[in-house]
C-alpha positions as CSV (number, residue, x, y, z in Angstrom):
1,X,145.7,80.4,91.1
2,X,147.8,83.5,92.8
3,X,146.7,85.7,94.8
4,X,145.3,88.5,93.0
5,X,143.1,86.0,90.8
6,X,141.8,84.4,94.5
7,X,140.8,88.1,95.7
8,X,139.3,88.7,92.3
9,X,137.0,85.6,92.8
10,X,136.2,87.0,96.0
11,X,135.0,90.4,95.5
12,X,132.5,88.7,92.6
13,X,131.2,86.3,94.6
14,X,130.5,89.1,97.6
15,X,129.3,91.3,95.2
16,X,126.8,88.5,94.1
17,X,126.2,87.4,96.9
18,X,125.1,90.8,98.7
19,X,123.0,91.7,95.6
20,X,121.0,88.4,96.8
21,X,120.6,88.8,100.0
22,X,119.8,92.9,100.1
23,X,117.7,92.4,97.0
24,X,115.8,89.4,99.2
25,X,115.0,92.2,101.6
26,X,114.1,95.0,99.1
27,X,111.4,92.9,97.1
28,X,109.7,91.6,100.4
29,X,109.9,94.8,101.5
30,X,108.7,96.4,98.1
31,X,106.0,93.8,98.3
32,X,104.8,94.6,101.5
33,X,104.5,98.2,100.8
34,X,102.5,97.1,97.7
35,X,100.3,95.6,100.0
36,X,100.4,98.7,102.3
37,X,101.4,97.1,105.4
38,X,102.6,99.6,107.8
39,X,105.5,97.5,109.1
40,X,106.9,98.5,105.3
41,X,105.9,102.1,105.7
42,X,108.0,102.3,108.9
43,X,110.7,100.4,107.1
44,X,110.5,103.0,104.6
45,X,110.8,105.9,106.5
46,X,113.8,104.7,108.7
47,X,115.9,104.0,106.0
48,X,115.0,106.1,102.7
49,X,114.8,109.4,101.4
50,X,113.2,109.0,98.1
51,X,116.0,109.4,95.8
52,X,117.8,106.5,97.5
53,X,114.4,104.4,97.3
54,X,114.5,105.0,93.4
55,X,118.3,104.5,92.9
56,X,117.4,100.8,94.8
57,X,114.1,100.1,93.0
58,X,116.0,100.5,89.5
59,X,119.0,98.4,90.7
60,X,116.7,95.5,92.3
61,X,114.3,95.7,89.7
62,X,114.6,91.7,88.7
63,X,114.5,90.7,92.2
64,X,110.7,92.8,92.8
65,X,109.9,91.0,89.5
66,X,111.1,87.4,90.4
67,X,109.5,87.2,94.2
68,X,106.1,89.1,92.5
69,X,106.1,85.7,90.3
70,X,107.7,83.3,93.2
71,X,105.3,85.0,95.8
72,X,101.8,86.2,94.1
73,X,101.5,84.5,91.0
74,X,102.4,80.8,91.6
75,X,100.3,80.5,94.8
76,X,96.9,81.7,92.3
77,X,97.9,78.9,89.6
78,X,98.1,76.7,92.1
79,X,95.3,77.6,94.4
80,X,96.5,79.0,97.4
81,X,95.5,82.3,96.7
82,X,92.5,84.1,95.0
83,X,93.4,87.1,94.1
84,X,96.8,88.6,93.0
85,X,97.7,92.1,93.3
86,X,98.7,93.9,90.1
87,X,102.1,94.5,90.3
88,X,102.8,98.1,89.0
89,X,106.2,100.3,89.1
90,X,104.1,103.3,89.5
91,X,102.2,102.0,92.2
92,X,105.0,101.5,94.1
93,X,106.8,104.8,93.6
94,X,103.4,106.6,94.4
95,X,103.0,104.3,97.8
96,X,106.9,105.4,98.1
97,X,106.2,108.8,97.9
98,X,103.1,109.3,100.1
99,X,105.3,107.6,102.6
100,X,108.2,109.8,102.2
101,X,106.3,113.0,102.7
């Protein structure tokens, strides 16, 4: 392995890597303003304008969809939890929005 192939290795595995970990925070965060906790409305506002928000909820699109399914949907199957919010694209963008303005 030189050099060049090492730093290539690198930069894919950081790019992974931080897609994981800020896409962590942007579902919980997503979720949470689903939910309409104001700690995620504050969140919102410090660090989004709405374009931004939009360019972020297309690009962590799989990571709202996973931790929807890891943290609403498995908890009703197995009986933690009565009722599960409908998770819904618009929603979110119209909680966004509301937010924003």
């Amino acid at each position: 392995m030189n050099s060049l192939e090492f730093w290539g290795y690198a930069v894919v595995i950081a790019a992974i890597l931080t897609y994981i970990c800020w896409g962590f925070v942007f579902a919980i965060q997503g979720l949470l303003l689903l939910h309409g906790r104001p700690e995620a409305v504050a969140w919102l506002k410090k660090r989004y304008r709405i374009r931004s928000f939009m360019r972020e909820l297309y690009i962590f699109m799989p990571m709202l969809f996973i931790f929807h399914f890891l943290l609403e949907v498995i908890p009703k199957i197995i009986g933690l939890d009565d009722a599960v919010i409908r998770f819904s694209i618009g929603d979110l963008v119209e909680r966004a929005e509301d937010a924003l303005k």
